[in-house]
N, C-alpha and C positions, 0 to 999 in steps of 0.2 A: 820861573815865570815864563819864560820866552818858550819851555817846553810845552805849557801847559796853552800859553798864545796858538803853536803849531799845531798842534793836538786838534784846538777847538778847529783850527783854520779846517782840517784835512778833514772831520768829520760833517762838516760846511761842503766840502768840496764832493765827500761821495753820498752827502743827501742828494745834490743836485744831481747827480748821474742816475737815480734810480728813477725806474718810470711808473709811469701814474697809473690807476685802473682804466683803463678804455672801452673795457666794454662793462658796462650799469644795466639794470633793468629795474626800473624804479617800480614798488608794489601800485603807487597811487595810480601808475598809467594802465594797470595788467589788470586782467581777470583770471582768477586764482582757479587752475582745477585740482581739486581733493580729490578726487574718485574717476577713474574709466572704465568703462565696461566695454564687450565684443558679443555680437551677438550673429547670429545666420537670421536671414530673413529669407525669402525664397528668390528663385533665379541666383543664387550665389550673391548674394549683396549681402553686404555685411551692415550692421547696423552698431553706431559707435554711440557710447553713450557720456556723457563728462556730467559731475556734478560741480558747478563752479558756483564758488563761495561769492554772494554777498556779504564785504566786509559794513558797508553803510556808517553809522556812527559807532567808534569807541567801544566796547564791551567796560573800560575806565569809566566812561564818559555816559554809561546808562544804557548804552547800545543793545543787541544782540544779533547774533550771526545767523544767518539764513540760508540756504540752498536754492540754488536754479542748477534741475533739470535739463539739460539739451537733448537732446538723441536725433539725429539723422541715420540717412541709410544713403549707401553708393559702397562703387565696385570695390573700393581698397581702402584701405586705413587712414591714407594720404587724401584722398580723395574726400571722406566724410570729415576730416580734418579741416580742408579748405572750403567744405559748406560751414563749419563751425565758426569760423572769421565771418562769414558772412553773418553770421545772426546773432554772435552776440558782440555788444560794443569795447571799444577800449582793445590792447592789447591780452591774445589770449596766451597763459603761459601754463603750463606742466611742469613747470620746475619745483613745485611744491607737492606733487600728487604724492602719498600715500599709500592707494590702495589700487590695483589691475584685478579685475574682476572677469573672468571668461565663461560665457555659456558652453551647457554641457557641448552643444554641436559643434561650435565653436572649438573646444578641446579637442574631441573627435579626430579632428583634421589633424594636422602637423601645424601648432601656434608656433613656429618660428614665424611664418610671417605675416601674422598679426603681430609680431611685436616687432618687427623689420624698421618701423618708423619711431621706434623708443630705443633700438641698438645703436641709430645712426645718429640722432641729436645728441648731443653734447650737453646740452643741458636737462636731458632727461634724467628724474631721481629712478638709480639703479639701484635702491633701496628699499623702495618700495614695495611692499605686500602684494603679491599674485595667490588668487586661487580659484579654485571651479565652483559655480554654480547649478545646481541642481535646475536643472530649466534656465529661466535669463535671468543675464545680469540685471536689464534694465528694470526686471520686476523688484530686484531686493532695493534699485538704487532710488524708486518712486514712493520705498516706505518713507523716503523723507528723514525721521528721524524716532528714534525707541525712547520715549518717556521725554527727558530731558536731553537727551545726547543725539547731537544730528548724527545719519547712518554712516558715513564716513567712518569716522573717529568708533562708533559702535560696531563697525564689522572689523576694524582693525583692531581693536583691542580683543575682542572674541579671538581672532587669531593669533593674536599675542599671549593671550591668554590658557590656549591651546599649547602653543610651545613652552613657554611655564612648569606645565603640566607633563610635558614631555609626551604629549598628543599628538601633535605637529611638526614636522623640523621644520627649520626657519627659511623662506621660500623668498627670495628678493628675482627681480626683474636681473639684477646682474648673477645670479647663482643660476638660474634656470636658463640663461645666457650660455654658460660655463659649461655646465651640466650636458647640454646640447650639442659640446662640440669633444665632450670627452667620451671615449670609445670605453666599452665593456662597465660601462655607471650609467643609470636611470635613476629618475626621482619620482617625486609626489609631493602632490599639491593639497593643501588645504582644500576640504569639499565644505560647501555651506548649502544648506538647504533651507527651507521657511518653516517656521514651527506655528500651523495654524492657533493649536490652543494657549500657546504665550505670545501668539502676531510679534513674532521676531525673527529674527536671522539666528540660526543654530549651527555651532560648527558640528558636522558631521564624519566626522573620519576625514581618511587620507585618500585621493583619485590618483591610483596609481598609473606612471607613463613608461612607454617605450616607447625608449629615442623623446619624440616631441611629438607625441602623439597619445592622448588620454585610453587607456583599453580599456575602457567602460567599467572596470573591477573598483572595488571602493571596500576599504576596509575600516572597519567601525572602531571608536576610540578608544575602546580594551586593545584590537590587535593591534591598531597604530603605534601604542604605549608600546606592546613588547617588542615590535617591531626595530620602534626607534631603539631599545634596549638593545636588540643584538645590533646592530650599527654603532652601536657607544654613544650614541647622544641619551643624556639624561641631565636630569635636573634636580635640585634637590627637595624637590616637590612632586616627585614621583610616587606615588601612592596606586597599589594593587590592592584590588577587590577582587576575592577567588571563592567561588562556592567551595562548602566543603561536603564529606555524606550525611545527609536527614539522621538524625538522632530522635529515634521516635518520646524517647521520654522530654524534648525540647521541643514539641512539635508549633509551639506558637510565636518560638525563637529564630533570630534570621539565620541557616545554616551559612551565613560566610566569615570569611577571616580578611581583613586591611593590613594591609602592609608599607609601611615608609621606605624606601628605596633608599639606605642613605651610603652606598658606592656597591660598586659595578665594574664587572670586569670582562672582555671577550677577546677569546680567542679563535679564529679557524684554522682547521687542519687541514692540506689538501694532501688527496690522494691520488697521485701522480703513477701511471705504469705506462712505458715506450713513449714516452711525452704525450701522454691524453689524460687529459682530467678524469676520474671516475667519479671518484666523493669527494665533498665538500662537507667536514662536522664544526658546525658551530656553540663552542662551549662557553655558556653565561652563566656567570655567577653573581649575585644578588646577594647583597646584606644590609639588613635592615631589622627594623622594629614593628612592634605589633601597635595600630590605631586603633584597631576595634577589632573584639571578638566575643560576640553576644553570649555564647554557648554557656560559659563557664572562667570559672577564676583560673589563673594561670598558677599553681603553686609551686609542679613539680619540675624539672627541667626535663621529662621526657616528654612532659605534654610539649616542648618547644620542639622537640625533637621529632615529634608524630606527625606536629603540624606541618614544619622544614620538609619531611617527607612527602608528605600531600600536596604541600604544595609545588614542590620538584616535581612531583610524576606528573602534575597538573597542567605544569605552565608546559612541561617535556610536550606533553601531547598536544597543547595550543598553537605554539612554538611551531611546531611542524605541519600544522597544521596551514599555517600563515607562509610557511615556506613552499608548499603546495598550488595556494593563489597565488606565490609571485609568479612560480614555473608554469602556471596554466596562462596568467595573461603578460605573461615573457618581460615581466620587469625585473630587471639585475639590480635590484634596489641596495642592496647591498655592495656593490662595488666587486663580486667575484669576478669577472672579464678583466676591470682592472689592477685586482692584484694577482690576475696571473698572467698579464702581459707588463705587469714588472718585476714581480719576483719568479717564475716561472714560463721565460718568454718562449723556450722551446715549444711549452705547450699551447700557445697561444696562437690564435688563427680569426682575424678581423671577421671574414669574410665568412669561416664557417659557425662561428660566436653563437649566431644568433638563433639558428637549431640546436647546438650542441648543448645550451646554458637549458632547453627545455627536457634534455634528455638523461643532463647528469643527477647522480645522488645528490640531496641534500637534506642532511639530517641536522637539528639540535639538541642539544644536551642542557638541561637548566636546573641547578642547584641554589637554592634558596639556605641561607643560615640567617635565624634571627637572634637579635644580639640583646633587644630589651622589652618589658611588655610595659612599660607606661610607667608612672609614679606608684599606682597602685594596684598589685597585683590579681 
């Protein structure tokens, strides 16, 4: 008994030593932003945009949620930040944001320091969705909202959506952070463009960067998918559409084959003489199943075999294709720079990196085996 007295006492004694929350940020005092944008305006002024939520009554309670628009313009980030206290009421907070949205011109530049005032707050979401827009952010951010779903929540799940797909890699304010300060790795950004005849926001391929700077190349959501493939990101919701050759006696039949991605393998080879890089072969290998293939029934196992081939030499030539635009708008998207200044540091050279990554070989190699054609063949 007396043990169980002491017990309770000592548990008594180190409740009181812990300390309390001190610093709160109550919702009811704040005005909530879901969405930012970056835009160029002329004279170099940048134009910032916040969608901040009208929470008003309950969504329980019969309510529904609404959008206010801001956008100002001035010299810096910090700067059209401190007109945005000025105009909208209540405390303004970003700790809820979502989604960082940057104009093409905007990316152009070096976006490190448009995001200079989201690296340094503390309470900025480093989770948040970053991606480039085709023209301005602030035009997709004034659609408001798509059907039933405000644009916010609608451009984020589009890009979520994407990555799913294995379209996208998954792109946060603190990854592109990271990315920025790692030598011999480049990334890519989600691209959104406006899709006049659905009046919505369409994800558009990947904007591919060097360093922290957009090269204007953008590559469409076939090469993005194979892309992310040799990089090892996938999902298992990867799915290939590949023409295959015109069958005149199918002439009213779609000539392509679908394919289920369900694992993946890569490896690269480097090819190293007097410590200088020459080539670089990147071998992926894909296995999967067939979704669709209009042409004909699957009966025999060399028709698996015919198509496995076709579609090897296929994606071989896409494949290298896509390795071409990276060497032309100088994005190491793949991370070569970085694993040969860690696994082959001899040959690594910071300084000369950034010519030499435009000059070496790079080849892929891509082998396709399919494993099943559906319940019914």
């Amino acid at each position: 008994m007396k043990l169980k007295i002491a017990h309770y006492i000592l548990v008594i004694c180190c409740t009181l030593t812990l300390t309390s929350c001190w610093d709160q940020e109550l919702l009811k005092n704040s005005k909530i932003v879901y969405g930012a944008g970056f835009d160029y305006e002329s004279n170099n002024m940048i134009r910032t945009t916040f969608v901040v939520r009208n929470l008003g009554v309950p969504v329980s309670q019969g309510g529904v949620y609404s959008n206010r628009v801001v956008s100002v313009v001035g010299p810096s980030s910090r700067e059209t930040r401190l007109q945005m206290d000025r105009l909208i009421s209540k405390q303004l907070s970003a700790s809820k944001n979502q989604l960082l949205l940057l104009g093409e011109e905007v990316a152009k530049q070096n976006i490190d320091h448009m995001l200079d005032i989201l690296f340094r707050d503390p309470k900025s979401p480093l989770d948040a969705r970053i991606a480039v827009v085709e023209g301005r952010a602030l035009d997709i951010f004034n659609l408001d909202h798509i059907g039933d779903t405000l644009i916010v929540e609608f451009t984020t799940d589009l890009i979520k959506g994407a990555e799913n797909k294995t379209e996208a890699t998954k792109m946060t304010v603190e990854k592109a952070f990271r990315y920025s300060l790692d030598e011999g790795q480049d990334y890519a950004l989600p691209y959104i463009s406006y899709n006049e005849e659905a009046s919505s926001p369409e994800f558009n391929g990947l904007a591919l960067f060097h360093e922290t700077t957009y090269t204007g190349t953008t590559l469409p959501p076939s090469d993005a998918k194979l892309l992310l493939l040799m990089n090892n990101e996938s999902s298992n919701k990867t799915s290939i559409v590949e023409f295959l050759d015109n069958d005149p006696n199918n002439e009213f039949l779609t000539n392509t084959v679908t394919i289920n991605v369900r694992d993946d393998s890569v490896e690269k080879d480097y090819s190293i003489k007097n410590n200088q890089l020459e080539k670089v072969t990147i071998n992926l290998e894909l296995r999967g199943n067939i979704e669709e293939y209009p042409q004909n029934n699957l009966k025999e196992k060399s028709q698996l075999t015919d198509i496995a081939d076709d579609l090897s030499k296929r994606l071989t030539v896409r494949a290298n294709e896509i390795l071409n635009k990276l060497q032309e708008a100088n994005c190491d998207f793949l991370g070569i720079g970085r694993d040969l200044n860690a696994y082959h540091h001899k040959a690594w050279n910071a300084k000369r990196w950034e010519k030499e990554y435009k000059e070496i070989k790079l080849e892929a190699k891509v082998k396709v085996d399919i494993d099943e054609t559906g319940i019914i063949k």
